[in-house]
C-alpha positions in Angstrom: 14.5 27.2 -32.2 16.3 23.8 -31.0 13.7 21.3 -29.6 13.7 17.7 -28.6 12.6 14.9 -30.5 8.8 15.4 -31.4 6.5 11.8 -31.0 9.3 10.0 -30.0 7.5 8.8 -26.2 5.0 6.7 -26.0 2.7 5.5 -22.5 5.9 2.6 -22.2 8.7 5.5 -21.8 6.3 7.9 -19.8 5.4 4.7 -17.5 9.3 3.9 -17.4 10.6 7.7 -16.6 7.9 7.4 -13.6 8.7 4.4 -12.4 12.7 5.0 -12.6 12.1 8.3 -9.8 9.9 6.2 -8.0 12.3 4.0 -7.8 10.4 1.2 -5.6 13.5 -1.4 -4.0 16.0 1.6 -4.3 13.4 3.7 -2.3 13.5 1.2 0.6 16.9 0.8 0.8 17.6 4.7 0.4 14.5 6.9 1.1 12.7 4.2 3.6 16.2 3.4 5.3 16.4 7.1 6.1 12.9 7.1 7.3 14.0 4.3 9.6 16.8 6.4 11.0 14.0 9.1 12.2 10.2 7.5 12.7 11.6 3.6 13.4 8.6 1.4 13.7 6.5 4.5 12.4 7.5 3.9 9.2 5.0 1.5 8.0 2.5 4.0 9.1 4.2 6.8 7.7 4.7 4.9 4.4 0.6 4.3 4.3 -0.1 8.0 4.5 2.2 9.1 2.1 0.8 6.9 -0.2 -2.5 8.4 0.2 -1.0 11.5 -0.2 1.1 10.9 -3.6 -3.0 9.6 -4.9 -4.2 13.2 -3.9 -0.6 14.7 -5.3 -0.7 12.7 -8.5 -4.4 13.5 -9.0 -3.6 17.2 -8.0 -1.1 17.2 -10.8 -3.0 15.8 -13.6 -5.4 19.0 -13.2 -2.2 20.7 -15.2 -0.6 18.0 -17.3 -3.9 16.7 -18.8 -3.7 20.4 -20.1 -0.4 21.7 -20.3 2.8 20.2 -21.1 6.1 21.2 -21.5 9.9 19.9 -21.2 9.9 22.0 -17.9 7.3 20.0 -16.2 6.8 21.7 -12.8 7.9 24.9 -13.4 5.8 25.3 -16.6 3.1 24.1 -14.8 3.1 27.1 -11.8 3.7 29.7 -14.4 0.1 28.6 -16.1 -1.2 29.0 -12.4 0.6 31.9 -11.3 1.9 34.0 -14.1 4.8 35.3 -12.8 8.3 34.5 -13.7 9.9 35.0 -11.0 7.7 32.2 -9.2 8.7 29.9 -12.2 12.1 30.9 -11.6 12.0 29.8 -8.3 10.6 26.6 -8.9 12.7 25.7 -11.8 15.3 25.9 -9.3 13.8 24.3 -6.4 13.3 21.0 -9.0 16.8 21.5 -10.2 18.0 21.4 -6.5 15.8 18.4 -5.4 17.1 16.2 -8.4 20.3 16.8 -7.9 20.2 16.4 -4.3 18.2 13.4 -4.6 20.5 11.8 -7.1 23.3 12.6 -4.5 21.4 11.0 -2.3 20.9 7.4 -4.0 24.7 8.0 -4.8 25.7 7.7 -1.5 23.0 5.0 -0.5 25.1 2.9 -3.2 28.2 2.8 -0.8 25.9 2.3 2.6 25.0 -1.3 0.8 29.0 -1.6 -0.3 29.6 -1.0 3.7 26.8 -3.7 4.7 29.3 -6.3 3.5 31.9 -5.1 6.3 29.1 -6.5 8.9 29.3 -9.8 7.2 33.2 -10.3 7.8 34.2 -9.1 4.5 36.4 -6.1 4.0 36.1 -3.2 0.9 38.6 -1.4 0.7 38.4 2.9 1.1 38.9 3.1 -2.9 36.4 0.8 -3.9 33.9 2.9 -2.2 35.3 6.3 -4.1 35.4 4.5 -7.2 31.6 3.3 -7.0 30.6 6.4 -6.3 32.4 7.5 -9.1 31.0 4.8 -11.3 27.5 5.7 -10.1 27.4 9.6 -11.0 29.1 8.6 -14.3 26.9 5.9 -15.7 23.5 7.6 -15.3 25.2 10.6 -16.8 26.4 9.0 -20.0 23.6 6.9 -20.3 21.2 9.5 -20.3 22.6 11.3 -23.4 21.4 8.5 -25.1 18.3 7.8 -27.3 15.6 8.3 -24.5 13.3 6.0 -26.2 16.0 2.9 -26.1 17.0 4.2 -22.4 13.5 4.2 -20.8 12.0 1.3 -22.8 14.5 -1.1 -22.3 17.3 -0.5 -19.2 14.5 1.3 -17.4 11.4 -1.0 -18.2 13.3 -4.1 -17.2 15.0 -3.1 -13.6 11.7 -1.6 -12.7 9.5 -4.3 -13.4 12.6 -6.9 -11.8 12.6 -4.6 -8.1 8.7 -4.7 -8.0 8.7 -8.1 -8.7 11.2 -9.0 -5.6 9.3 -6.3 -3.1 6.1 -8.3 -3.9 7.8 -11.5 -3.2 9.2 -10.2 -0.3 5.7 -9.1 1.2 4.5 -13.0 0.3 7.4 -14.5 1.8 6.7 -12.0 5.3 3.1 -13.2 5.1 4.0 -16.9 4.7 6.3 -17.3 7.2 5.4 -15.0 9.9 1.6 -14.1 9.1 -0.5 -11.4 8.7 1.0 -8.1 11.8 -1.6 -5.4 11.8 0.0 -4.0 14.9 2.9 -3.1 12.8 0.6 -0.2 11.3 0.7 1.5 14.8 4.3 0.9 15.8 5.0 4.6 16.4 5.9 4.7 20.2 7.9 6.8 20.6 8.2 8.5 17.9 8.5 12.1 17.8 6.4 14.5 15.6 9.4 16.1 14.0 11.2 12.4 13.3 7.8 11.3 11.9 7.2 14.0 9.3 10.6 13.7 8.4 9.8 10.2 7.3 6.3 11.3 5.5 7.9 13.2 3.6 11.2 11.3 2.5 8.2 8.3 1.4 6.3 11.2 -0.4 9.9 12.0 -2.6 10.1 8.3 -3.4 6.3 7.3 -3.9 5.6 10.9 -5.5 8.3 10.4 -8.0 5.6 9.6 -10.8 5.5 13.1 -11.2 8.9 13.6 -13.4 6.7 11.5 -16.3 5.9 15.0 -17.0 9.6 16.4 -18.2 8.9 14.5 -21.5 5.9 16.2 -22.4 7.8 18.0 -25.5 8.8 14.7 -26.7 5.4 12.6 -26.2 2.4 11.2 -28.2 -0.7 13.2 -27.3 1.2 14.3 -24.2 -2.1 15.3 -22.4 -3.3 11.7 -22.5 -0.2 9.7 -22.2 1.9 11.7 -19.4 -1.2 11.5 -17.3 -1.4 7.6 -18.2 2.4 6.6 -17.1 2.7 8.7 -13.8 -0.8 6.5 -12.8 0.4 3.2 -13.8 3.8 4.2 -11.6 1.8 5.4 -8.7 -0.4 2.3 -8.4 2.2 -0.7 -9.2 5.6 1.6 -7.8 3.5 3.6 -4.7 1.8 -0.4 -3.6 5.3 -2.3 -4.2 7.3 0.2 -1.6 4.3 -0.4 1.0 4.6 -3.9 0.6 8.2 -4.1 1.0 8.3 -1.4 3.9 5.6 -3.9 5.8 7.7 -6.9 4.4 10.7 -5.1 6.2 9.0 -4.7 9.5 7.7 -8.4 9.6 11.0 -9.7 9.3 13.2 -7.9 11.6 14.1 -10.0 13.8 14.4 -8.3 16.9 12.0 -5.6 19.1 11.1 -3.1 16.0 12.9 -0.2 17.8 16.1 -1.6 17.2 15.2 -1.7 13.7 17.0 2.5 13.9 20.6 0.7 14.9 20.6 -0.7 11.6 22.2 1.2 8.4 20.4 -1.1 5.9 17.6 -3.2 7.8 16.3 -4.5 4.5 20.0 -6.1 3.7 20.3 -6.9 7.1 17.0 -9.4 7.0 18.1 -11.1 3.5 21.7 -11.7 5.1 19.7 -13.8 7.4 17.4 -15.7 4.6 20.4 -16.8 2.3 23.2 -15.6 0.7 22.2 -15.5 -2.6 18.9 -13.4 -1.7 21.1 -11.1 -0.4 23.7 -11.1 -3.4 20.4 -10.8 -5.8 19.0 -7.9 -3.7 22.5 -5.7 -3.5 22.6 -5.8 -7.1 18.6 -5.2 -8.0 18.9 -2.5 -5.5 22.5 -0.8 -6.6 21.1 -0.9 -9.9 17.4 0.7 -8.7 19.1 3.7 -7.0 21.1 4.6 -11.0 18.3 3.9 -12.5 16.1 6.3 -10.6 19.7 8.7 -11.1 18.6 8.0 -15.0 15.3 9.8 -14.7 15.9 12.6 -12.4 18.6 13.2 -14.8 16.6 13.4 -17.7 14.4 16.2 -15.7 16.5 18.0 -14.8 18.6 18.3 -17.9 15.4 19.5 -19.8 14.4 22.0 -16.8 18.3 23.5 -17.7 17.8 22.9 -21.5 13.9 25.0 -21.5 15.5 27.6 -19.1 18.1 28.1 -22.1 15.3 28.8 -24.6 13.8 30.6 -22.6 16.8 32.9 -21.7 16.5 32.5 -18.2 19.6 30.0 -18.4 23.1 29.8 -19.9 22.5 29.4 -24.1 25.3 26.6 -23.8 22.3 24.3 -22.0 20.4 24.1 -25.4 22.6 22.6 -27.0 22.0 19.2 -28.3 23.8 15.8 -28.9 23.4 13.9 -31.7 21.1 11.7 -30.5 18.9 14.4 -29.4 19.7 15.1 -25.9 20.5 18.0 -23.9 24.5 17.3 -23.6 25.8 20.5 -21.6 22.8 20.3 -19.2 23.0 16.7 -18.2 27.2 17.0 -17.9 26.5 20.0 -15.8 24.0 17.6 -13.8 26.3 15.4 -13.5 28.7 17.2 -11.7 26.5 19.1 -9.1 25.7 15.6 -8.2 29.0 14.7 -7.8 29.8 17.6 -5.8 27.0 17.2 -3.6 27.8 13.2 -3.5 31.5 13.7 -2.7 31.5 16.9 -0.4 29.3 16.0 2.7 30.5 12.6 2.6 34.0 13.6 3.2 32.9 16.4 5.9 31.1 13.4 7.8 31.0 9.9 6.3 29.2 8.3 4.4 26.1 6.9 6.6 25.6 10.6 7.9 26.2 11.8 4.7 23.6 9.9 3.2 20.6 10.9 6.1 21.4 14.8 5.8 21.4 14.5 1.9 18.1 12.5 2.0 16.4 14.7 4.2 17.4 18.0 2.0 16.4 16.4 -0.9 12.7 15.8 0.8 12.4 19.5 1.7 13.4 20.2 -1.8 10.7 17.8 -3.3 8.0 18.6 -0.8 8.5 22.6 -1.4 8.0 22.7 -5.2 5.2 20.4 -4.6 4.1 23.0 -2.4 4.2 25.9 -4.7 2.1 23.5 -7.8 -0.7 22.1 -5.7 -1.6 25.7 -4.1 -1.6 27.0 -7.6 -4.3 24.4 -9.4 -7.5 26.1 -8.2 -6.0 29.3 -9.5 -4.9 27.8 -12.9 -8.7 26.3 -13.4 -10.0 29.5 -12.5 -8.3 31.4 -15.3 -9.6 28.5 -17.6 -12.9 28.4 -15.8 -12.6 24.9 -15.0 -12.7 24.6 -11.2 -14.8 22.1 -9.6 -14.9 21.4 -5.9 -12.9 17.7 -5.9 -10.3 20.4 -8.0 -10.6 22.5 -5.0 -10.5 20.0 -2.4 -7.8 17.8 -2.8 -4.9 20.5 -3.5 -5.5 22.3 -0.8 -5.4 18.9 1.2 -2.3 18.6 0.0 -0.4 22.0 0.4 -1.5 21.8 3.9 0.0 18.4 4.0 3.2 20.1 2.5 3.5 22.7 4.5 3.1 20.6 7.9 5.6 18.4 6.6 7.9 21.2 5.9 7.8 23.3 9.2 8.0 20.4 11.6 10.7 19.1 9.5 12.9 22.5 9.0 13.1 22.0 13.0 15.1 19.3 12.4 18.1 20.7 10.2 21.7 20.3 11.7 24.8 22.1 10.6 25.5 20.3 7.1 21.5 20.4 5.8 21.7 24.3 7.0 24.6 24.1 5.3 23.4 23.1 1.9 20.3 25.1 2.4 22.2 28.4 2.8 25.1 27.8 -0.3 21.9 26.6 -2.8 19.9 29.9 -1.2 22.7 31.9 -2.5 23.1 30.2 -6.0 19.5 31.2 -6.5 20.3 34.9 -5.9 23.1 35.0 -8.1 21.0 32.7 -11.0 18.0 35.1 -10.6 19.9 38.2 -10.7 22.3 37.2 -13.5 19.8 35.3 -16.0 16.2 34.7 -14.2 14.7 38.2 -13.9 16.0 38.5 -17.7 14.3 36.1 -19.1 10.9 34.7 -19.5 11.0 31.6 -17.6 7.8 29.2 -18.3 7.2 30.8 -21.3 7.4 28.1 -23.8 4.6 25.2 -24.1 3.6 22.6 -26.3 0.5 21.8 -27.7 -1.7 18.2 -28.0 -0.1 18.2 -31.4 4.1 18.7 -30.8 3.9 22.1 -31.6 5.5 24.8 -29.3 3.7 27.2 -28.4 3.5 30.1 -26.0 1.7 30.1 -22.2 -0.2 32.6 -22.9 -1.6 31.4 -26.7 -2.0 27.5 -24.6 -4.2 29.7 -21.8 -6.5 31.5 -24.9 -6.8 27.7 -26.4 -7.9 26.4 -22.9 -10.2 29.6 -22.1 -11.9 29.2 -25.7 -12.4 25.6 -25.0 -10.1 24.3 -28.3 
């Protein structure tokens, strides 16, 4: 049976893969921007408590990878809980869906910084916009058919240690020159429930990104130990940068903080007014956050595709493998959804609007296949006889979280997110019908050693204690 390379991560690559979804400068000036657009001044406070959340989420998560790993993360992970294929299905999907959209997402938050410069006197041409968002669904693409190792421990490692470095300056610089604000924790007149869990939640995506360490758990070093390891390190040092730069942001602004929502990029919009090199350095450390996060929500989802494959709930063509190792159909086939979903809505109704219906799909996405994993970890330690009451606690803090974010949210939709919601509802009819209820999706495992294995010999290990 095809596989992916055996041993080849270590804690640096599962650190890196976390920290490229999480994303932290590209999360302000995508996921925290669109948060802006709904909760304003709320932000800050809405940034806080999704933190707290993505501790209890990450934590909620561990309960499965620091026992079960697979390259189909999530979906592997609910069908250890659950057993039921059709559930895995569904999730498989879901993550599919949220990538892609998400990557669509950071696509189009690429041109919203190309269309800041207008507002400084400059003029980009219409092209230039199409091309980079050409450029910026291609180059993720290609690059993640590379050697994952090389990918994630060097392009990865190095623009995700440069953003936290500048959000961390940035929160100093706030400090220094303005001092310490804790008013700007409560900013949230006027806010309105449904505009404020719309912004949890799109913090949750960014700061919860940790999570897609655990798509390399086929390919990892005792993956038990070292998944867990990387999406911790990415929580704490990603999940505190994007709070410090979301408060940094709010310090600065210039004007009342409600008139931080007229703003397309508030975060450009403050370094215009500091220098024109910190601005120049911040377009390009951001541009090149938002296709670097595109790099590791790549990577999941190509392996989601490539473990459906084996498991014959997908298209056989997604198992095959490049020649270094990677799934090559999948991640094409990645590539152009995202494209599709980049291109499409952004035509319908520009980019700006584009971007803030994208985001805010994506976010229902994330938060619903969240929703399916946490409920499922007291049942998963119950069939391995490991539940203990933090184990019971905290997950079902956190699918109640979910599923408030989700219904107030849902309230929200306009035309183009019901839209998307209805053509992806359909795909996953025709999917399931097709290839899903066929096959015998999260089926295939791997043990502490490399070896793949099935769900149900990993559940006899973990019952017999071995």
């Amino acid at each position: 049976m095809l596989r992916l390379t055996r041993g080849s991560v270590g804690i640096k690559e599962a650190y890196s893969q976390a920290m490229a979804v999480t994303a932290p400068l590209g999360s302000v000036v995508s996921t925290t921007t669109a948060a802006v657009a709904y909760a304003g001044g709320g932000v800050l406070l809405a940034t806080f408590l999704a933190l707290l959340a993505s501790a209890m989420w990450i934590f909620t998560l561990t309960r499965y990878s620091g026992k079960v790993a697979s390259a189909g993360g999530f979906y592997s992970f609910s069908s250890a809980a659950w057993g039921s294929k059709k559930v895995s299905f569904f999730e498989a999907f879901i993550e599919i869906g949220a990538y892609v959209i998400l990557n669509a997402a950071n696509v189009i938050a690429t041109i919203t910084i190309l269309k800041f410069v207008n507002s400084l006197g400059f003029t980009i041409p219409s092209f230039i916009s199409w091309l980079v968002l050409g450029i910026c669904v291609i180059y993720p693409t290609l690059l993640s058919l590379y050697d994952v190792r090389k990918v994630l421990g060097r392009v990865v490692l190095i623009a995700g240690s440069a953003e936290v470095a500048l959000l961390i300056m940035m929160f100093i610089y706030s400090v220094v020159t303005r001092g310490f604000q804790p008013h700007l924790f409560v900013s949230t007149r006027s806010i309105g429930t449904g505009g404020f869990a719309l912004a949890f939640i799109l913090t949750l995506v960014s700061i919860s990104g940790a999570g897609a360490a655990t798509y390399l758990g086929e390919e990892a070093k005792l993956p038990t130990k070292t998944i867990n390891l990387g999406m911790w390190l990415s929580l704490i040092i990603g999940g505190i940068a994007i709070s410090l730069g979301t408060y940094g942001l709010l310090s600065l602004w210039s004007g009342p903080i409600a008139s931080i929502q007229n703003s397309q990029q508030p975060l450009l919009a403050e370094f215009s007014r500091i220098g024109t090199f910190p601005l120049l350095l911040t377009m390009v450390l951001a541009i090149n956050s938002l296709v670097t996060s595109n790099i590791g929500t790549t990577l999941g989802s190509a392996r989601i595709l490539f473990n459906l494959s084996r498991e014959n709930a997908a298209p056989k063509l997604f198992s095959k493998m490049s020649k270094s190792g990677q799934p090559i159909v999948a991640t094409i086939v990645i590539g152009i959804f995202t494209a599709l979903l980049s291109i499409l809505p952004s035509l319908v109704e520009g980019f700006y609007s584009a971007f803030l219906d994208v985001s805010a799909i994506a976010s229902i996405f994330w938060v619903t296949g969240r929703l399916i994993d946490s409920a499922g970890v007291p049942v998963f330690l119950m069939r391995i006889r490991r539940l203990s009451v933090m184990s019971l606690i905290i997950p079902l803090v956190v699918t109640a979280l979910n599923v408030w974010g989700i219904s107030v949210s849902v309230s929200q939709f306009d035309i183009v997110q019901a839209g998307i919601i209805t053509i992806t509802a359909g795909l996953l009819i025709l999917w399931y019908a097709r290839y899903g209820r066929k096959g015998k999706p999260g089926s295939l495992m791997v043990d502490d050693k490399g070896e793949l294995i099935t769900r149900d010999e990993l559940l006899k290990r973990l019952i017999a204690g071995t």
